[in-house]
BAFI-3210 file (N, C-alpha, C; in Angstrom, 3 decimals, decimal comma, padded with zeros to 6 digits):
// residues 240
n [1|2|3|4|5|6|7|8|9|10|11|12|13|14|15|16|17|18|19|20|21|22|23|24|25|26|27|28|29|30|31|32|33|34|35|36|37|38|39|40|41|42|43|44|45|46|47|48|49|50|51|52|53|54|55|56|57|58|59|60|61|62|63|64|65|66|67|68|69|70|71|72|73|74|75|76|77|78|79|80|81|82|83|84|85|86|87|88|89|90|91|92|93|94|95|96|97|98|99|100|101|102|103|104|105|106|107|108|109|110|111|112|113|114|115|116|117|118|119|120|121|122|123|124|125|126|127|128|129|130|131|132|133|134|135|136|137|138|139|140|141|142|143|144|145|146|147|148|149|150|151|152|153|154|155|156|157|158|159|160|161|162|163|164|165|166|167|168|169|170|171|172|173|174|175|176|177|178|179|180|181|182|183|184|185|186|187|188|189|190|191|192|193|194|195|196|197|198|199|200|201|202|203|204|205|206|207|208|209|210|211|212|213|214|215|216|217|218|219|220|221|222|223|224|225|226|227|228|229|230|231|232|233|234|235|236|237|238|239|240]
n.u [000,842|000,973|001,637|-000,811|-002,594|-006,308|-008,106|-011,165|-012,671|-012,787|-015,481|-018,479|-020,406|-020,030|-017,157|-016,256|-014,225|-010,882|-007,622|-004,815|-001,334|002,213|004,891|006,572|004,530|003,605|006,012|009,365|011,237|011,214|014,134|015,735|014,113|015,564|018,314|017,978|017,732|019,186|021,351|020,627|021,127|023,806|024,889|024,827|026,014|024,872|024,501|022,643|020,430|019,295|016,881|016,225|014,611|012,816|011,706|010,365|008,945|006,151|005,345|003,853|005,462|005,478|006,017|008,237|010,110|010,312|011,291|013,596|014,997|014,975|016,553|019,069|019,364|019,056|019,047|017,132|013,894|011,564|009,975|012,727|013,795|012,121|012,205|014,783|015,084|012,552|013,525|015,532|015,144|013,101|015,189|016,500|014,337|014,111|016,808|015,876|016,077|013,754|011,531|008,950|007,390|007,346|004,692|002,989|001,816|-000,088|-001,709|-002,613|-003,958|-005,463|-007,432|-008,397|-010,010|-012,536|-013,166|-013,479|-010,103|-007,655|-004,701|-002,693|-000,618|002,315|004,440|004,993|003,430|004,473|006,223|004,673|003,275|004,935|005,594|003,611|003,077|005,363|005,486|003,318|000,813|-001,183|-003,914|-005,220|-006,248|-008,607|-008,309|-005,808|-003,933|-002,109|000,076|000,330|-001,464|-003,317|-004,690|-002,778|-000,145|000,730|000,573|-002,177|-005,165|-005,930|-005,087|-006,145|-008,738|-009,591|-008,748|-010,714|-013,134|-012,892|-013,219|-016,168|-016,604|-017,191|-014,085|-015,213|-016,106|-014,115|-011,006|-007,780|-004,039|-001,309|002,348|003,703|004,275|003,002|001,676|-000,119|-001,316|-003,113|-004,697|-006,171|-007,059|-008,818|-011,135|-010,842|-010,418|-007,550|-005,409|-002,118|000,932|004,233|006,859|010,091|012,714|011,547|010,276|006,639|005,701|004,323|001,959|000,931|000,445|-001,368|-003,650|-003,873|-006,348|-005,569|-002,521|-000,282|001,835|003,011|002,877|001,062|-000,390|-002,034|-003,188|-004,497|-006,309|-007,411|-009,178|-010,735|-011,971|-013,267|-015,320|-017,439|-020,455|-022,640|-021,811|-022,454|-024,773|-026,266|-025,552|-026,960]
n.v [-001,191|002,209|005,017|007,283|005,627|004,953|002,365|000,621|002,043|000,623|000,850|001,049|003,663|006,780|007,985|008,609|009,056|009,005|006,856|007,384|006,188|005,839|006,028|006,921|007,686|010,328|011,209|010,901|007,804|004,828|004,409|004,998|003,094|000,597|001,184|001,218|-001,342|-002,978|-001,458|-002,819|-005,459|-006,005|-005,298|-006,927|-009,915|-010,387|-010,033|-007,811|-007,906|-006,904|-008,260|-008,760|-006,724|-006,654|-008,534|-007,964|-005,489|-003,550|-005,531|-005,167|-003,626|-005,967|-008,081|-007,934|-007,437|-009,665|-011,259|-010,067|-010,344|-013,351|-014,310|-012,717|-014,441|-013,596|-013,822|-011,831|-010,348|-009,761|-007,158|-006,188|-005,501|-004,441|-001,769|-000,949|-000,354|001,027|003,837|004,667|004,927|007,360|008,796|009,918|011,143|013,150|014,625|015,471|014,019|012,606|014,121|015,724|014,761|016,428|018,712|016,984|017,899|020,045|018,558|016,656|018,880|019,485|017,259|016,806|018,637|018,360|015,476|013,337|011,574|009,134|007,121|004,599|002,964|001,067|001,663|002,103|002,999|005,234|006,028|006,875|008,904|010,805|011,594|012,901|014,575|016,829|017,251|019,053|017,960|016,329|016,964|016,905|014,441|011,755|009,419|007,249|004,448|002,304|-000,895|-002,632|-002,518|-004,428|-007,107|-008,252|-007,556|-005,972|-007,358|-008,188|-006,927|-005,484|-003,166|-001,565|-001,958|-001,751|001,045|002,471|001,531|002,751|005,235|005,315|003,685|001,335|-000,818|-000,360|001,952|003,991|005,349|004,946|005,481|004,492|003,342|001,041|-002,436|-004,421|-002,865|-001,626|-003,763|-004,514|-002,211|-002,635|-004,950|-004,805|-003,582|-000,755|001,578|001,972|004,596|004,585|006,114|005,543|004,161|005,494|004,191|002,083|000,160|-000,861|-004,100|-005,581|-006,642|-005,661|-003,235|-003,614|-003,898|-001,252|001,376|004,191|005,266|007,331|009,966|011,995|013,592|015,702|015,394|012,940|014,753|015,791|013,788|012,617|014,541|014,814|012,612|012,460|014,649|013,657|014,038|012,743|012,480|015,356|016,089|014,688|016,447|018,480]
n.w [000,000|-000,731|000,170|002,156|000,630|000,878|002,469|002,713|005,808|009,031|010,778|009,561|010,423|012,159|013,516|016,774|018,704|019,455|019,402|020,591|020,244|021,831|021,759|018,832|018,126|019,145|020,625|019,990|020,841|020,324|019,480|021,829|023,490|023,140|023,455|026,008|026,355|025,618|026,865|029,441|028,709|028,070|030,490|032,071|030,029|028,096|024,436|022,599|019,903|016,982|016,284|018,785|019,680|017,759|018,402|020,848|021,048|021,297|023,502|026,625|029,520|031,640|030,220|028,431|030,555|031,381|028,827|028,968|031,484|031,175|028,411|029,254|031,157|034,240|037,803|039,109|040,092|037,942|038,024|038,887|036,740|034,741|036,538|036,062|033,403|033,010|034,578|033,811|031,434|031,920|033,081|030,542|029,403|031,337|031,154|028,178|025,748|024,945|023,107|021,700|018,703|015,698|014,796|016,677|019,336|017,920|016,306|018,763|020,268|018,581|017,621|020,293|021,058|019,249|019,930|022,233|023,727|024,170|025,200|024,316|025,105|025,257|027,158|030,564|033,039|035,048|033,007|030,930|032,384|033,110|030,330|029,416|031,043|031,193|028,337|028,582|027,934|029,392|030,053|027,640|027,307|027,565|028,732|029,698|028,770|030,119|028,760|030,391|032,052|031,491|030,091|028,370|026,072|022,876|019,979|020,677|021,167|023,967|025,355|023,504|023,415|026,051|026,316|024,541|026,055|028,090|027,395|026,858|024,306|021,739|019,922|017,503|017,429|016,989|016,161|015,664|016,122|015,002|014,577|014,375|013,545|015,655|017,277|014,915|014,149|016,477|017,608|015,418|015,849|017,578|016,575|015,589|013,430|011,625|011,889|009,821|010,626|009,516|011,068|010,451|011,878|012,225|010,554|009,684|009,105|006,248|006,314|008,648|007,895|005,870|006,880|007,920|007,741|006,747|005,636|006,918|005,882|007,659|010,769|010,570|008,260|009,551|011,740|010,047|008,281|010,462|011,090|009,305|009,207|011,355|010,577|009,623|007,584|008,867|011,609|012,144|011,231|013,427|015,417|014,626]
ca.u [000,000|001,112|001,593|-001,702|-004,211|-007,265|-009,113|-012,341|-012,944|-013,499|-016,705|-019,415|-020,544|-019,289|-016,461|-016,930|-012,957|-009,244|-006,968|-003,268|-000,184|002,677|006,023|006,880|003,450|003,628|007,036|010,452|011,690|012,007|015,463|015,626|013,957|016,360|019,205|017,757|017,438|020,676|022,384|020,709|021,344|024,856|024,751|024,425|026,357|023,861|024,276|021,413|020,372|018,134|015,647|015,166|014,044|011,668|010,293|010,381|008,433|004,743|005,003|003,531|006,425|005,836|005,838|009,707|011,259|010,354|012,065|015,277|015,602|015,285|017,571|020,422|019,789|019,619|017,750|016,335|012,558|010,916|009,593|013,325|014,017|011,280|012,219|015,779|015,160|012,183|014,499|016,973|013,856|013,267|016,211|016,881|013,395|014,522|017,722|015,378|016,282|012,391|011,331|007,240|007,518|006,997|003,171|002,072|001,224|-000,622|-002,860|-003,350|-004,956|-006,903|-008,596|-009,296|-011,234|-013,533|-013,511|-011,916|-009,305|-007,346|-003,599|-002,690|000,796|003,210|004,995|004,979|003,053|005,298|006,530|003,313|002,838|006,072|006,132|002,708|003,357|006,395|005,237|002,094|-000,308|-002,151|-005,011|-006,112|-006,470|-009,940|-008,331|-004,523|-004,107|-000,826|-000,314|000,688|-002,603|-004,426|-003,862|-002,066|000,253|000,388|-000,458|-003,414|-006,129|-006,579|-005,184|-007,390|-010,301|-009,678|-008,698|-011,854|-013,941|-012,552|-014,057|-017,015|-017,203|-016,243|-013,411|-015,395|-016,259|-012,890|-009,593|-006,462|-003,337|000,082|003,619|004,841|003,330|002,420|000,546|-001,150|-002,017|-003,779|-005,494|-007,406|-007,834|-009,965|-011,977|-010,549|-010,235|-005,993|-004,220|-000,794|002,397|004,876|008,317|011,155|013,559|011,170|008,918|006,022|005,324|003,439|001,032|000,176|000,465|-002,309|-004,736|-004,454|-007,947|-005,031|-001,709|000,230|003,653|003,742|001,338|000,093|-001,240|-002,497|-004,174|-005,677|-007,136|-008,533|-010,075|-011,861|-013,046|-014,453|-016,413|-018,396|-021,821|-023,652|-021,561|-022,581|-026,576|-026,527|-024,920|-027,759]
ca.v [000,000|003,250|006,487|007,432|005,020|003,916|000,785|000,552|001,774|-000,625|001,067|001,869|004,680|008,339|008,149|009,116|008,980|008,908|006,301|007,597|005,033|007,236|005,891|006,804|008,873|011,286|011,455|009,983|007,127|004,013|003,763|004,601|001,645|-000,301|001,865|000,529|-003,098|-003,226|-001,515|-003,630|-006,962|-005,939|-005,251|-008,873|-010,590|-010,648|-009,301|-007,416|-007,940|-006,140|-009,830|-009,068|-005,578|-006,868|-009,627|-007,238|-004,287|-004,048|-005,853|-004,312|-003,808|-007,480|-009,370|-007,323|-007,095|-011,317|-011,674|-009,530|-011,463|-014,954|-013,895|-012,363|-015,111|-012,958|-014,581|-010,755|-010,307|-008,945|-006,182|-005,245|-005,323|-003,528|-000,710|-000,204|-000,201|002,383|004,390|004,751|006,491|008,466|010,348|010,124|012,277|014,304|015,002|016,282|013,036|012,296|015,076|015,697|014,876|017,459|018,252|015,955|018,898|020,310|017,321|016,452|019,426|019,714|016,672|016,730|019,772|017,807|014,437|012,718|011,018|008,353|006,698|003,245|002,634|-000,532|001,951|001,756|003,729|006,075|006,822|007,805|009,845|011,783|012,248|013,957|016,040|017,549|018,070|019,517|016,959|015,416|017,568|016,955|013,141|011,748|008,607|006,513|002,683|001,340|-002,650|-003,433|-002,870|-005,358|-008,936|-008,848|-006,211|-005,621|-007,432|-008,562|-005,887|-005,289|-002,026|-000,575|-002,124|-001,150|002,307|002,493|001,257|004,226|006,600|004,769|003,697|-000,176|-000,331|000,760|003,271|005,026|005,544|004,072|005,994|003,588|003,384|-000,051|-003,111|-005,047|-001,386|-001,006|-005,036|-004,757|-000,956|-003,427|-006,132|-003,863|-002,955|000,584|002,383|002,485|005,797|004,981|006,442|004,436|004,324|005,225|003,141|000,235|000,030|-001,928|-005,069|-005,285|-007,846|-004,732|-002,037|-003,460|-003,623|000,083|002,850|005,192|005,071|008,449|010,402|013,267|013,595|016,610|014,443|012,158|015,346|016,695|012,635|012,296|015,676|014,601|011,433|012,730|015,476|012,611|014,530|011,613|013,357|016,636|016,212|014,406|017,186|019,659]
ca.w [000,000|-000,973|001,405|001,981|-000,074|001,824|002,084|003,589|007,303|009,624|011,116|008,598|011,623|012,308|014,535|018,164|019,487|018,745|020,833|019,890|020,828|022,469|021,373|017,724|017,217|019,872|021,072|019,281|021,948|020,365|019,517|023,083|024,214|022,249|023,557|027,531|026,216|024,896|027,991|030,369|028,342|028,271|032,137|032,372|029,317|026,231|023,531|022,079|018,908|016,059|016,418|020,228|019,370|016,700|019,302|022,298|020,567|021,863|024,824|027,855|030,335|032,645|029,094|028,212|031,234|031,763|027,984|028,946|032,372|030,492|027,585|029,868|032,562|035,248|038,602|039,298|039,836|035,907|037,933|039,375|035,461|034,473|036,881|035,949|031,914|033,045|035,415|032,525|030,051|032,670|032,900|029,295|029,492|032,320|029,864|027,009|025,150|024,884|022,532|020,874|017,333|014,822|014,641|017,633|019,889|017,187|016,136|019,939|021,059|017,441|017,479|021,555|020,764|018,550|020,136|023,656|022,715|024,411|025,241|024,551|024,778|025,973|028,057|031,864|033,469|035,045|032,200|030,092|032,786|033,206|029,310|029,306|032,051|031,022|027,345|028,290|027,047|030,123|030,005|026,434|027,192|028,599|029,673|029,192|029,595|029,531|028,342|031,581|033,348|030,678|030,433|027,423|025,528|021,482|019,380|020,995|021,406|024,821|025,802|022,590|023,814|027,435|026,069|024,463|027,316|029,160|026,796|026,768|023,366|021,525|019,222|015,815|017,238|017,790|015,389|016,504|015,273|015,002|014,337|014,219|013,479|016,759|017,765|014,197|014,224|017,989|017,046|014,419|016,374|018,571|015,368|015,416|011,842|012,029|010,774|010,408|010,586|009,871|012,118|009,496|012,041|012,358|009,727|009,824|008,486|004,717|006,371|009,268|007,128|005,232|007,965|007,913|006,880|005,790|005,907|006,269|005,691|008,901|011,636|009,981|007,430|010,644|011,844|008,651|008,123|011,929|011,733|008,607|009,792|012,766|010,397|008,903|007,586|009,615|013,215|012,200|011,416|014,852|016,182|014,439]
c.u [000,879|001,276|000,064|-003,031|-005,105|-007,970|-010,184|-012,018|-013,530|-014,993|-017,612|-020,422|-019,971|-018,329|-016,362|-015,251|-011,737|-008,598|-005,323|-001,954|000,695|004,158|005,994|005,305|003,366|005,296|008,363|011,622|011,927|012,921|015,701|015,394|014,982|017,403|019,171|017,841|018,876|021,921|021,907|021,152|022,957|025,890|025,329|024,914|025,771|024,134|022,869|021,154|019,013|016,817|015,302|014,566|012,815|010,767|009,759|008,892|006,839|004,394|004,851|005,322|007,193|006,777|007,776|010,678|011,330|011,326|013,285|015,606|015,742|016,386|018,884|020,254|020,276|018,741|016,948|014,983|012,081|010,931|011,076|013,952|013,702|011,576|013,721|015,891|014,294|012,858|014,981|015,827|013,255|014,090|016,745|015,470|013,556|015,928|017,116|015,822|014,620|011,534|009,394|008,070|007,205|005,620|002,314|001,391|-000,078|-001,906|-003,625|-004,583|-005,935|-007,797|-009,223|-010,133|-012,072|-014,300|-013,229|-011,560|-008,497|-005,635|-003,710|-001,553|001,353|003,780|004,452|004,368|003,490|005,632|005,316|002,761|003,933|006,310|004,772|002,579|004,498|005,965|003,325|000,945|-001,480|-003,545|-005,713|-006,569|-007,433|-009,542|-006,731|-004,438|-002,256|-000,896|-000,252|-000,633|-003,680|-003,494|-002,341|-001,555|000,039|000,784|-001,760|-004,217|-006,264|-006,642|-005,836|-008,643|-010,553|-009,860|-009,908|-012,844|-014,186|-013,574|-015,143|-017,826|-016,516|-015,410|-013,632|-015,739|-015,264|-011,762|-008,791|-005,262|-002,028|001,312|003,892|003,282|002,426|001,160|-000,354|-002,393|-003,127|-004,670|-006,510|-007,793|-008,897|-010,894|-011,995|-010,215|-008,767|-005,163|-003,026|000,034|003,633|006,351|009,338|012,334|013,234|010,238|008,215|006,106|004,926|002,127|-000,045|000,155|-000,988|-003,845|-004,727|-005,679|-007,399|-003,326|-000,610|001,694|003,922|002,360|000,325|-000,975|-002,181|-003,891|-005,262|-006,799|-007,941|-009,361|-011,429|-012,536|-014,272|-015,772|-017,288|-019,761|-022,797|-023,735|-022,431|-023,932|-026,632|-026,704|-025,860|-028,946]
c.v [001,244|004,419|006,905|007,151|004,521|003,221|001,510|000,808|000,901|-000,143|001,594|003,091|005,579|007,651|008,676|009,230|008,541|007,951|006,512|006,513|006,528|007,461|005,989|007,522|010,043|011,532|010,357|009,130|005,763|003,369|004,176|003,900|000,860|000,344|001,224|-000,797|-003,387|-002,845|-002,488|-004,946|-006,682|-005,345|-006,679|-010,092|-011,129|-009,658|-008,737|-007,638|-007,510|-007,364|-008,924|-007,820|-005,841|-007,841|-008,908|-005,691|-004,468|-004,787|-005,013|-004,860|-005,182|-008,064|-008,864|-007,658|-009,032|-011,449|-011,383|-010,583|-012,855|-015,049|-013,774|-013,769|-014,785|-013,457|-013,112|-010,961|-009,385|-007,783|-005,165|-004,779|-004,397|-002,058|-000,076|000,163|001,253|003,787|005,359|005,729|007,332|009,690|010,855|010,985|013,685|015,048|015,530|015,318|012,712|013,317|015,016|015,825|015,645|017,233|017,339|016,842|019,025|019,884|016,768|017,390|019,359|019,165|016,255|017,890|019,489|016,914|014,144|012,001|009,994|007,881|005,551|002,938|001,459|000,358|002,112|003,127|005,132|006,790|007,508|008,666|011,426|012,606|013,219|014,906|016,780|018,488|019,306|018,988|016,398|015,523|017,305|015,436|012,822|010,187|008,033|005,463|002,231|-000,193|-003,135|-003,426|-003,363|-007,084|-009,408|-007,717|-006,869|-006,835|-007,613|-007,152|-005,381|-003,913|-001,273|-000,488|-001,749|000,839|003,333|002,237|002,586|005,513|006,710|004,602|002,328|000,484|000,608|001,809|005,082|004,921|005,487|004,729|005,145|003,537|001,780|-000,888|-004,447|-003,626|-001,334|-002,574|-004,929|-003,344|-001,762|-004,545|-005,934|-003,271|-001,886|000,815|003,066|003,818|005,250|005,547|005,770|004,925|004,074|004,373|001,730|000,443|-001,062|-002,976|-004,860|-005,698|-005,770|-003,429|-001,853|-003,536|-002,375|000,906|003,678|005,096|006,577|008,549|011,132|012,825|014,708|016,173|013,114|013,315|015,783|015,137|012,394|013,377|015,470|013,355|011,587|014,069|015,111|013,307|013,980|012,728|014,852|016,802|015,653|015,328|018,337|019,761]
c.w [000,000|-000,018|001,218|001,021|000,821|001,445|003,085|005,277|007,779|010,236|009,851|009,442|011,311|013,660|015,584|019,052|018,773|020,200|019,873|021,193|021,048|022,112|019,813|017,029|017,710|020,437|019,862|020,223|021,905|019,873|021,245|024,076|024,379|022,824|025,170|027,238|026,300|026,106|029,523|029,825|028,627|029,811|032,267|030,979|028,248|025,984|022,317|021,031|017,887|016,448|017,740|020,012|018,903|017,932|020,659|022,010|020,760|023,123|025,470|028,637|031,327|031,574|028,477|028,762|031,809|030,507|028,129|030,313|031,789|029,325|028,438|030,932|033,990|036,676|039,532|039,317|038,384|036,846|038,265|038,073|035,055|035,151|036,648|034,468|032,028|033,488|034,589|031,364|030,849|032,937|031,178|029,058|030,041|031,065|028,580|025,740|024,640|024,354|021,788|019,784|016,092|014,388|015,676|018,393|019,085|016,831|017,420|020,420|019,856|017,454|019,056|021,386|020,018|019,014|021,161|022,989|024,418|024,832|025,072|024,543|025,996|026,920|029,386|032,389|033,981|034,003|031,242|030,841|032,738|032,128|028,960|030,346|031,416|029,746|027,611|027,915|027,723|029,647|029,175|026,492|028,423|029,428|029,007|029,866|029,224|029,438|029,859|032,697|032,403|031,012|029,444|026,322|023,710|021,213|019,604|021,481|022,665|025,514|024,923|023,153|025,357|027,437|025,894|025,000|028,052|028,739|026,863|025,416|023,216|020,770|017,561|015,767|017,289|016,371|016,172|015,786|016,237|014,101|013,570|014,546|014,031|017,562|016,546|014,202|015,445|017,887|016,012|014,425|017,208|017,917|014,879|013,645|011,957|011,001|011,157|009,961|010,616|010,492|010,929|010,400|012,114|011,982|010,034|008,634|007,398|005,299|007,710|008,732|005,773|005,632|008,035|007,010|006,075|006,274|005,086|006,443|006,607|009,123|011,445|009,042|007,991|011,269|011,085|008,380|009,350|011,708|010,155|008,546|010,671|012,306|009,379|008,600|008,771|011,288|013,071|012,059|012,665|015,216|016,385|015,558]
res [x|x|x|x|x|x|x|x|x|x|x|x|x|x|x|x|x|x|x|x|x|x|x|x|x|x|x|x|x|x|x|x|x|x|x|x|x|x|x|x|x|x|x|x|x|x|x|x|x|x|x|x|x|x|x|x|x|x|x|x|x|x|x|x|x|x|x|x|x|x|x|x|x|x|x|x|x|x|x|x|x|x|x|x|x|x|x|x|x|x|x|x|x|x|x|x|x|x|x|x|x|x|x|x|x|x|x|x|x|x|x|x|x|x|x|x|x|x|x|x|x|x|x|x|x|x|x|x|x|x|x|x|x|x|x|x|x|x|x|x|x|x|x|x|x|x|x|x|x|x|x|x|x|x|x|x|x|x|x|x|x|x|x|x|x|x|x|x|x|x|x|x|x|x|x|x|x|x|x|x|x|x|x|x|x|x|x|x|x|x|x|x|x|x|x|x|x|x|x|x|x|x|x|x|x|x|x|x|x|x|x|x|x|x|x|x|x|x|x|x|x|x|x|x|x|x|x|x|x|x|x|x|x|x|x|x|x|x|x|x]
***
């Protein structure tokens, strides 16, 4: 598929909500992940490698920091894992390492002024909080789920459909905007209508790239497509 061709939306409905992922659509952080994987594996005598990246990517935080302890062979508890890889994107935040991506601001507040809108991201709580406080962002979001407080991180649907719970709508009734292709796969396993963006360091898949509604080039072109989804004739005679 092409930079911006669309297939069929998954809802035949007006759209009622946006659930935006947080790494690689809103902020630019994961080669940073990959930058924590890699210095904790090498903490502990593994060597990191592009594969564990690719198999690591989408997990909620438990489902990560269990693969890096079993990989390195370290007899640590996941969660004391989990808190020194977070730790570490923490200060690489605090450091101004953890930057909004050109246009994310922008598109956030635009389409919360239309619609509520959502978080769904694999990252750890803490941190999806720290990075919307700092940039300014909390406020515009009516609810944020990280994977780790579902049963089961990306691919599988659950923080969409939890996400979307929150709002109080199902998944067709919401747009799912994704990077990479364990986040765009699980955004349309939740029945969401997926904008994506794809991650020029870790492109998606062909196979999840074709599960996408639209598939764009900048998030300006993310905002300008959500804001005309959500001004579906259908929303707007409701609205009269």
């Amino acid at each position: 598929m092409t930079v911006s061709e669309v297939t069929e939306p998954r809802s035949t409905g007006p759209l009622r909500a946006v659930v935006f992922d947080m790494d690689g659509v809103l902020v630019e952080s994961e080669h940073l992940w990959e930058r924590m994987w890699s210095r904790y594996a090498a903490r502990h005598g593994h060597e990191w490698s592009a594969e564990d990246t690719s198999t690591v990517q989408g997990m909620s935080s438990p489902e990560w920091s269990a693969y890096l302890g079993r990989v390195c062979g370290t007899p640590e508890p996941a969660s004391e894992t989990e808190r020194a890889v977070v730790d570490d994107m923490i200060a690489a935040l605090d450091d101004g390492e953890i930057e909004l991506l050109d246009g994310a601001r922008e598109m956030v507040t635009e389409v919360s002024s239309v619609v509520p809108i959502a978080l769904a991201s694999s990252a750890a709580r803490p941190l999806i909080d720290a990075v919307l406080k700092r940039h300014g962002l909390a406020e515009h979001f009516t609810a944020t789920v990280s994977s780790a407080e579902v049963p089961r991180g990306k691919p599988s649907p659950d923080v969409y459909t939890e996400a979307a719970r929150r709002l109080g709508f199902t998944g067709a009734d919401c747009a799912g905007v994704e990077d990479s292709s364990n986040g765009i796969r699980a955004a349309h396993a939740a029945g969401m209508s997926v904008v994506a963006i794809p991650n020029a360091g870790y492109p998606p898949k062909p196979d999840a790239i074709a599960s996408a509604s639209v598939v764009a080039d900048s998030l300006d072109h993310v905002r300008k497509t959500l804001l005309s989804m959500l001004s579906d004739p259908v929303t707007e005679s409701e609205g009269a």
